[in-house]
C-alpha positions in Angstrom: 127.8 73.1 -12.0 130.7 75.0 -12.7 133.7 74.2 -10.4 134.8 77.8 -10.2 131.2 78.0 -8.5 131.8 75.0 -6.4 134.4 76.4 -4.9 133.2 79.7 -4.1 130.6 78.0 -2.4 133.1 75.6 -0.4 135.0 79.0 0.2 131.7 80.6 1.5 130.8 78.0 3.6 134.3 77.8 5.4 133.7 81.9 5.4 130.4 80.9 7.5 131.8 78.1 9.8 134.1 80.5 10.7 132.2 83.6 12.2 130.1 80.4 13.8 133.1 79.0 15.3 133.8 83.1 17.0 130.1 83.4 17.8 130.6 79.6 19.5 134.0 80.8 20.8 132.5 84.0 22.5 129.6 82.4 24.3 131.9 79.8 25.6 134.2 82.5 27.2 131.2 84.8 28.3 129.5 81.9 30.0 130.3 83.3 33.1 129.7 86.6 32.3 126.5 88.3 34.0 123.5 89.3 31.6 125.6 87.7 28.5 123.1 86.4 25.9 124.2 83.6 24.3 124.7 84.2 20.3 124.4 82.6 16.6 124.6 82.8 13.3 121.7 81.9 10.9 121.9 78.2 9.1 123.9 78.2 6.3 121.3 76.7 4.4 118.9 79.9 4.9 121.9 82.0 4.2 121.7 80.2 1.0 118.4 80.3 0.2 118.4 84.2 1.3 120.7 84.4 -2.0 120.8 83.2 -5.5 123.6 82.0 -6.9 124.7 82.7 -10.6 124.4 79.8 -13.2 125.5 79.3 -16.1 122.7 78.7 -19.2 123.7 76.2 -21.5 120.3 75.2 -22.5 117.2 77.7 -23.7 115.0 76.1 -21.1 117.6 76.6 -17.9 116.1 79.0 -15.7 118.4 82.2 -15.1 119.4 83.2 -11.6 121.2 86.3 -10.5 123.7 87.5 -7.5 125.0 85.9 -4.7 125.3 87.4 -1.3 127.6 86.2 1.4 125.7 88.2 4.1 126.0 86.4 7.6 123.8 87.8 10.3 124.3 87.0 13.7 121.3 85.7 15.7 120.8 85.7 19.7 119.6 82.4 21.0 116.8 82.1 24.0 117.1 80.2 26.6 117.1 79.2 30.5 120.4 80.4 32.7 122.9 77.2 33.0 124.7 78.7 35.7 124.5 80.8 38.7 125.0 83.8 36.8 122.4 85.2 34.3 124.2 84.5 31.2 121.9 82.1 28.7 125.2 80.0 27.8 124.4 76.8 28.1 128.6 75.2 27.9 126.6 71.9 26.5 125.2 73.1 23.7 128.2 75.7 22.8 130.3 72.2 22.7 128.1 70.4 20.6 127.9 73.5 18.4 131.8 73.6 18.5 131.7 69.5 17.4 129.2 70.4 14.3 131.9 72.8 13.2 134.6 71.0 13.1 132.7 68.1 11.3 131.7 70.7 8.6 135.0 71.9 8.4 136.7 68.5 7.6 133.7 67.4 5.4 134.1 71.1 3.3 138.2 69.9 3.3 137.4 66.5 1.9 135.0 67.8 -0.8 136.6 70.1 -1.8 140.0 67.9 -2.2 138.1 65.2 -3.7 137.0 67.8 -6.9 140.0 69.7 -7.4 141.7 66.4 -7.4 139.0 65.5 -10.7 139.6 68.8 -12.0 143.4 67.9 -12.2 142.5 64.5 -13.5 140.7 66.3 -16.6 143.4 68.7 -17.0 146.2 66.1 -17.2 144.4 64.1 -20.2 
C-alpha cells in the first residue's frame, strides 16, 4: 500500500471519529431534551466498504479499483426513554460511545506515528 494512501485513510478515519464524537456530544447534551432522538454515524467500516479506494497496479494481474468517497451519513438510533423525559439518550451508552472514540483516536495517533516514523527511516538511508 502506498503511504500517501495510508494516510489519507488515517486522515479519513480521524475526519469520521470526529463528526462521531459531535453526534456523541449532541445526544449527551440533548439527553434531557423532550422528543430528542438519540443519533449516529454509520460504522466506519461500512463507510469504507460503501467506497473504493484507488490502488496502485504494479502487477498485470492486480485488480483495479476506482474513487474514494468520504461521505458520512448520520444515522438515528432506536431505543427505550432512559429518563423521565422522551428523549431516546441513553447517558450509558453515549459514554461508552464517547470511550470507543477516544481509543480510536489514540490507536489512529499511534499508527500513524509509528509509519511516518518508517517512512523517515527509509528516507534517511
Amino acid at each position: 500500500m502506498d503511504t500517501v494512501q495510508l494516510f489519507d485513510l488515517a486522515s479519513q478515519q480521524a475526519r469520521w471519529l470526529s463528526v462521531r464524537q459531535t453526534a456523541v456530544a449532541n445526544n449527551i447534551a440533548n439527553a434531557n431534551t423532550p422528543g430528542y432522538r438519540s443519533v449516529d454515524v454509520q460504522p466506519f467500516r461500512q463507510v469504507l466498504d460503501n467506497s473504493l479506494m484507488m490502488q496502485t497496479v504494479t502487477h498485470p494481474s492486480h485488480m483495479r479499483a476506482t474513487g474514494f468517497s468520504s461521505a458520512v451519513t448520520r444515522i438515528e438510533t432506536d431505543g427505550s426513554p432512559s429518563n423521565t423525559s422522551s428523549s431516546t439518550v441513553k447517558l450509558e451508552n453515549e459514554l461508552v460511545k464517547s470511550g470507543e472514540v477516544a481509543h480510536a483516536y489514540e490507536l489512529n495517533t499511534a499508527i500513524v506515528k509509528a509509519f511516518h516514523r518508517m517512512v523517515m527511516m527509509t528516507v534517511k538511508t
